[in-house]
C-alpha positions as CSV (number, residue, x, y, z in Angstrom):
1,X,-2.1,23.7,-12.0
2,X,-2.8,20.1,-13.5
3,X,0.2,20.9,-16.2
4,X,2.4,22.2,-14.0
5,X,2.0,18.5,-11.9
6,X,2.9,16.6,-15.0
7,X,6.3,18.7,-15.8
8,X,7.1,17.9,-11.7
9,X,5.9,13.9,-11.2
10,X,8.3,12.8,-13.8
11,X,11.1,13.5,-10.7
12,X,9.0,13.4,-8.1
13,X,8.3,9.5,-8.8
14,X,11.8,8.6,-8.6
15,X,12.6,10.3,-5.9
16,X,9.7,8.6,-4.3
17,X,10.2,5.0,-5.4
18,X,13.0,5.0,-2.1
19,X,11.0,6.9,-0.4
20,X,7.7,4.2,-0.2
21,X,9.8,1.0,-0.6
22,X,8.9,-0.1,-4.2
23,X,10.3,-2.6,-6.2
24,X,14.2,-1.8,-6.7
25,X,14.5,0.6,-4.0
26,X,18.1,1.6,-2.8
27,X,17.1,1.7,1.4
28,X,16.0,-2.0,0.4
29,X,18.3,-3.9,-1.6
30,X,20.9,-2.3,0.6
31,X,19.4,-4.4,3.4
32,X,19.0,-7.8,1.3
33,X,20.5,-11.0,3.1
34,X,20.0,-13.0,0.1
35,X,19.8,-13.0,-3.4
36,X,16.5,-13.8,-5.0
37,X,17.8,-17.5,-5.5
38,X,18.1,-18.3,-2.1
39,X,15.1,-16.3,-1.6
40,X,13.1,-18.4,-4.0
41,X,14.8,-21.7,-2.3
42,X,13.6,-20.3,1.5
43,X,10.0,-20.9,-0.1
44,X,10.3,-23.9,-1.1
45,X,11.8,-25.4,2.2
46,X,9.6,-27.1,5.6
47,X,7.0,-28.6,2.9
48,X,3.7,-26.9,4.3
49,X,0.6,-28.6,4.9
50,X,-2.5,-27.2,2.9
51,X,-6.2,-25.6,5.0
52,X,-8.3,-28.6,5.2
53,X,-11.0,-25.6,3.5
54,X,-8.8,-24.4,0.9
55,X,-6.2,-26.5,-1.0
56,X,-5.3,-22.3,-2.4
57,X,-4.0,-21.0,0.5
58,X,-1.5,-23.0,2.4
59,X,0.8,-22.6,6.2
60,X,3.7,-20.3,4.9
61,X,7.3,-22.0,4.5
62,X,10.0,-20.4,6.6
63,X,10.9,-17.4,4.5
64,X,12.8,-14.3,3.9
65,X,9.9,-11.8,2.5
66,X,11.4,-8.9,0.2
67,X,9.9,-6.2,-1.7
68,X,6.4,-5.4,0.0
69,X,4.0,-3.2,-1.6
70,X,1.4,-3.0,0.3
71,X,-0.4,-4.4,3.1
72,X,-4.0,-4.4,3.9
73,X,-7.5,-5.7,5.5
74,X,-9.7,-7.1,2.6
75,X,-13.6,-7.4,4.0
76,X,-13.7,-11.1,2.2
77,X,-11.6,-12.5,4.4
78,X,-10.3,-12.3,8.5
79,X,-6.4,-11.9,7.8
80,X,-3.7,-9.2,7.6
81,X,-2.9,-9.2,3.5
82,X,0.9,-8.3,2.9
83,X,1.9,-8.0,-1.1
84,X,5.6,-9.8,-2.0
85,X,7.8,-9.8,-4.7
86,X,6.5,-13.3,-4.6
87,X,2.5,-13.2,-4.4
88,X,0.2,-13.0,-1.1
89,X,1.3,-13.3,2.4
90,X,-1.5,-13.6,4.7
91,X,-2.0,-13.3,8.9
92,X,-4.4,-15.0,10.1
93,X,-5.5,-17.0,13.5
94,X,-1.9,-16.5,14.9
95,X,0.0,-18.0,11.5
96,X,1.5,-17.1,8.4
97,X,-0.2,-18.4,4.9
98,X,0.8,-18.2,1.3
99,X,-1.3,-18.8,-1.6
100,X,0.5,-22.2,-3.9
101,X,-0.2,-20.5,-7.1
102,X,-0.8,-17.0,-9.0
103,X,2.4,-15.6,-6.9
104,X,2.8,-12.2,-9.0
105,X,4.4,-9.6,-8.0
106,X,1.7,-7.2,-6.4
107,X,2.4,-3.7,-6.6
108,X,0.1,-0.6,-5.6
109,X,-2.3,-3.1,-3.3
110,X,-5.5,-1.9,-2.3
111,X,-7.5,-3.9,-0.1
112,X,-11.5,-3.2,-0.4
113,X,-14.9,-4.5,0.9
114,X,-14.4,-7.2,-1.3
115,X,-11.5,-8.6,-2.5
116,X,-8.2,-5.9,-3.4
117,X,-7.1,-3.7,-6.3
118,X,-3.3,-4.3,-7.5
119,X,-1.0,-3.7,-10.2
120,X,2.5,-5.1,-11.2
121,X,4.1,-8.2,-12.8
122,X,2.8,-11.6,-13.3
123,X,4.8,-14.7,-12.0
124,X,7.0,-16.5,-13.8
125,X,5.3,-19.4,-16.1
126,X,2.3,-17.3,-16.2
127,X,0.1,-16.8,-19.1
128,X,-0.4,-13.3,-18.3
129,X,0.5,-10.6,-20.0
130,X,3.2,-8.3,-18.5
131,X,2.6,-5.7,-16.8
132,X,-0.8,-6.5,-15.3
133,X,-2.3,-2.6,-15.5
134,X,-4.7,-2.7,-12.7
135,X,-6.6,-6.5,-11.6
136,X,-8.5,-7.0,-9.0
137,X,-9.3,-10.1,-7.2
138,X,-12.4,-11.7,-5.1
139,X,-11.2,-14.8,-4.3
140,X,-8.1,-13.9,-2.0
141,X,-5.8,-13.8,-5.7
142,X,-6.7,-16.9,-7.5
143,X,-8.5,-15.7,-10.2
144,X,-7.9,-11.7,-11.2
145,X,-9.6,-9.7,-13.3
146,X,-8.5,-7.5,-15.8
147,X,-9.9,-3.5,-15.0
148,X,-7.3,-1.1,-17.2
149,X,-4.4,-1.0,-19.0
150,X,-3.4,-5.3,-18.6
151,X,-0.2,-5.8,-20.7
152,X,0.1,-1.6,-20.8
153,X,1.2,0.3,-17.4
154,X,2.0,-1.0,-14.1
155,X,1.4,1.2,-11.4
156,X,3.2,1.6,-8.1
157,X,0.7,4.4,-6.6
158,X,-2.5,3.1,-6.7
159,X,-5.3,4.0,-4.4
160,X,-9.4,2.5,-3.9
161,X,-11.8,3.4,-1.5
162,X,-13.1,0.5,0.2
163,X,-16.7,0.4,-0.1
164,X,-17.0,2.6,-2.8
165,X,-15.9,2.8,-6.9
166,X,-13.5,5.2,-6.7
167,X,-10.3,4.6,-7.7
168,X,-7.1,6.8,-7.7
169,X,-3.5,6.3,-9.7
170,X,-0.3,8.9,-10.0
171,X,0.3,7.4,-13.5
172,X,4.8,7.6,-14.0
173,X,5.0,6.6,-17.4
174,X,2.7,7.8,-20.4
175,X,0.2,4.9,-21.9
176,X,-2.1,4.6,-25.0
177,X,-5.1,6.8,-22.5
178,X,-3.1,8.7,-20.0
179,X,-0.5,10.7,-19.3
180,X,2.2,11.3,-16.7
181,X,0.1,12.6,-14.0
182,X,-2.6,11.9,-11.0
183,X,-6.0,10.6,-12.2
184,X,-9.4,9.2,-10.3
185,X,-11.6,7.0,-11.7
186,X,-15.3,7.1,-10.3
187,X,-16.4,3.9,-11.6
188,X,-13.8,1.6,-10.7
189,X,-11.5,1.9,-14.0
190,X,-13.8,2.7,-16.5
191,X,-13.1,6.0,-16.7
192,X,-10.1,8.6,-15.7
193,X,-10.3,12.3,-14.9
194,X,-7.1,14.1,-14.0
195,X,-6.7,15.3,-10.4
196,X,-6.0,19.0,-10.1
197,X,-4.4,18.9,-6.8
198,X,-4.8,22.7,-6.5
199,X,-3.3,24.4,-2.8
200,X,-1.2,21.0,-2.6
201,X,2.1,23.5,-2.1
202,X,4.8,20.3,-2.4
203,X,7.7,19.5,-4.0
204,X,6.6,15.9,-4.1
205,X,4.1,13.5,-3.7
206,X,3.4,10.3,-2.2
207,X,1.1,7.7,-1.1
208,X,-2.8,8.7,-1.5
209,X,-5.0,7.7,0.9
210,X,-8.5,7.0,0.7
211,X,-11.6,7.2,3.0
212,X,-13.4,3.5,3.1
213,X,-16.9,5.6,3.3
214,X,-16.7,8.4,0.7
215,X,-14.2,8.4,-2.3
216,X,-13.9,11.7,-2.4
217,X,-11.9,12.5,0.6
218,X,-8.6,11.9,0.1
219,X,-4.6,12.6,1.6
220,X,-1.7,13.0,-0.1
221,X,1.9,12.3,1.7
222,X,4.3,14.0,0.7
223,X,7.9,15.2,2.1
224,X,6.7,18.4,2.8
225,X,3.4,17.3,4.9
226,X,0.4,16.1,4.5
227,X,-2.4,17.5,2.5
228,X,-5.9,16.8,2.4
229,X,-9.3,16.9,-0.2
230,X,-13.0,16.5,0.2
231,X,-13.4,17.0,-3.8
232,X,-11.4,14.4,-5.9
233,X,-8.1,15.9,-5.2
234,X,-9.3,19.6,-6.9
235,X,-8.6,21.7,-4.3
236,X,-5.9,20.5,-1.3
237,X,-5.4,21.9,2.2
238,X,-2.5,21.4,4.3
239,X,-3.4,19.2,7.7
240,X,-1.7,20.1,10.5
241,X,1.8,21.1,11.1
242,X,4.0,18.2,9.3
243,X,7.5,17.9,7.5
244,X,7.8,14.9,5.5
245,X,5.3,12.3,6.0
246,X,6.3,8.9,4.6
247,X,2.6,7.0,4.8
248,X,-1.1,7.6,5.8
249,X,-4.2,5.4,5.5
250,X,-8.1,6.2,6.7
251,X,-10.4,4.2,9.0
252,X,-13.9,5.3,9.4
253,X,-13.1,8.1,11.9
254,X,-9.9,8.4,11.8
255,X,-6.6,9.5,9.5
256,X,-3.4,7.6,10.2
257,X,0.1,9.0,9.0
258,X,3.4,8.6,9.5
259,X,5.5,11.9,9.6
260,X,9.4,11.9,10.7
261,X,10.6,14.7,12.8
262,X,14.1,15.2,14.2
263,X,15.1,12.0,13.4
264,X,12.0,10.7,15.0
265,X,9.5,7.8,13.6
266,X,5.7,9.2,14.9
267,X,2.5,7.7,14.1
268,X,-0.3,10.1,14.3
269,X,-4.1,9.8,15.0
270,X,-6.2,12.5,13.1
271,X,-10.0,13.0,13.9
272,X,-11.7,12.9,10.3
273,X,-13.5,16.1,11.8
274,X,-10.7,18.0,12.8
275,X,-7.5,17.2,10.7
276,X,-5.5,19.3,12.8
277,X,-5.8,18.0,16.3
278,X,-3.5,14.9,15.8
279,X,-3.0,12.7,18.2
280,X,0.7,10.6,18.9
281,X,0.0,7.0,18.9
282,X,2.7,5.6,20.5
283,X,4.4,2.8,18.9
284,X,7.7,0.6,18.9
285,X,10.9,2.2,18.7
286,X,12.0,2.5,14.8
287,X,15.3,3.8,13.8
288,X,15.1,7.1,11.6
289,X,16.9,4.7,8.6
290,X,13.5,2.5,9.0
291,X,10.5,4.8,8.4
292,X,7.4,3.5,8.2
293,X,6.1,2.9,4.4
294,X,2.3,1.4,4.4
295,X,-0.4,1.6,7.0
296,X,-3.4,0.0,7.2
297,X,-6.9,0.6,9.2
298,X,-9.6,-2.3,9.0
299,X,-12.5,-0.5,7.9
300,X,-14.7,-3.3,9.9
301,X,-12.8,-3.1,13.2
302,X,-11.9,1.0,14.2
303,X,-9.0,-0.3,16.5
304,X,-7.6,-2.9,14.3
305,X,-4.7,-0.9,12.5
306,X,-0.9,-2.4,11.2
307,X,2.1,-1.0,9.8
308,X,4.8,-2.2,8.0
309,X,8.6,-0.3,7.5
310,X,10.8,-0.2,4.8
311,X,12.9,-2.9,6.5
312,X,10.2,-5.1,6.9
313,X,9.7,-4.6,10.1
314,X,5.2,-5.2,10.7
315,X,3.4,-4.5,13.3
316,X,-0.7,-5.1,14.6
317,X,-2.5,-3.7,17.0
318,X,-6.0,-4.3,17.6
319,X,-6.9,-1.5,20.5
320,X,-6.1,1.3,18.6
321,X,-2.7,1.3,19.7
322,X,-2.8,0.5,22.8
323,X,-0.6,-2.4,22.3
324,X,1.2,-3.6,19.6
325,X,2.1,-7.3,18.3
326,X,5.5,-7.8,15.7
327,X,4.1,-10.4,12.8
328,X,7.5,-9.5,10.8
329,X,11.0,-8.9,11.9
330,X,13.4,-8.1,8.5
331,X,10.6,-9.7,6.6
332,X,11.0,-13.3,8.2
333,X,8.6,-15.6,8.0
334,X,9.5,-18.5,10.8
């Protein structure tokens, strides 16, 4: 089964790299308002004024955010994490902040207990090498540390349980260790295992989720459904009734995903006990040409969940969708 993945992913990635708003994206650029000069100029405009407790992370400058891959709830720290094009983005207390240095461009962010996983490119003027492999950060992205393949692979699919050292990867191009192909790491990088992915009947995959609690519960997204392991990813069950589900993310007791169904943007509530009993959360009104492309669930609050579309479009809610609050609109920062 594992051989008969690596002859499919080489499509399936493409196809996918629309289909979960990564870096050069068609849905996206067709949307840009601005070039990336005018983009770069937006930051540098309204001169913000630095946390009295951190001269790191600053107020956010009115802005035009492109590119996001991936948002998240890191445990070190209170605020809603968003990954730019241009470094970290950060929600917190009711205002926008932005790290003054180390602005890479974070790709395949995973938030965890305590700090986040990425991948991607380094900022210009950087000393790093390019691409960054996997890093992973403690201190809210000012100092990263180098886990696998630095200056080898960069990895737009990249998946970490939260509390524990699993990590998971669908690897698009071959490196010095790996192949094309799906791999899990059980000790946070230092070694891969390919995923078998055995019952997952697709014709693509997507974004894999992780539970915060036990790495070896997993979900795959794909446009065919969504499919579901208790066992690394060896065998794979179909959960629930789906067509093409465009993003997914685990709180403690819950599954969140995103399917799309006659034209219809849904966010769906699945019990970790009972994967087929899903339950509509209702949320704004989205436009079928704006699916939804990350979610995140704050592993220390149950009801604290966001989402973020592939026009840029995020939303939080901290009752468990009860209510929800727009932080972005196209990506704009005000």
């Amino acid at each position: 089964m594992f051989n008969y993945r690596l002859v499919l992913i080489t499509f399936f990635a493409a196809v996918l790299l629309v289909f979960t708003g990564c870096s050069g994206q068609e849905g996206q650029e067709l949307q840009k308002s601005a070039s990336e000069e005018n983009n770069s100029k937006n930051e540098q405009q309204n001169e913000p004024q630095a946390e009295s407790d951190n001269d790191f992370i600053i107020k956010a400058a009115t802005q035009k955010i492109e590119h996001i891959h991936g948002i998240g709830y890191p445990g070190n720290d209170e605020g809603l994490y968003v990954a730019s094009h241009h470094g970290l983005k950060i929600f917190k207390n009711g205002e926008w902040l932005e790290t003054t240095d180390e602005k890479h461009d974070y790709m395949g962010f995973q938030a965890v207990q305590d700090g986040f996983f990425a991948s991607g490119h380094p900022a210009e003027g950087s000393d790093l090498k390019n691409p960054l492999g996997i890093v992973k950060s403690t201190d809210k992205g000012n100092t990263l540390d180098k886990i696998a393949f630095y200056g080898e692979s960069d990895f737009h699919f990249l998946s970490a349980s939260y509390h524990d050292k699993v990590l998971y990867l669908i690897n698009e191009e071959p490196n010095s260790e790996l192949e094309r192909g799906v791999y899990v790491s059980k000790v946070r990088g230092g070694a891969w295992e390919p995923v078998e992915l055995n019952g997952l009947d697709a014709n693509s995959l997507g974004i894999i989720a992780v539970h915060p609690e036990n790495g070896r519960t997993i979900t795959m997204s794909t446009r065919e459904g969504v499919f579901v392991s208790d066992d690394f990813g060896t065998t794979m069950e179909r959960a629930g009734d789906y067509q093409m589900v465009t993003a997914a993310a685990y709180s403690k007791e819950s599954l969140y995903i995103a399917p799309v169904k006659n034209e219809e943007i849904k966010l769906i509530r699945l019990p970790i006990e009972e994967r087929n009993a899903g339950e509509e959360v209702t949320i704004p009104n989205l436009k079928y040409d704006n699916p939804i492309t990350y979610i995140a669930a704050d592993p220390e609050q149950e009801d604290r969940i966001a989402f973020i579309t592939i026009l840029n479009d995020l939303y939080e809610s901290e009752d468990g969708g009860k209510t929800w609050k727009q932080l972005l609109v196209n990506g704009r920062i005000e």
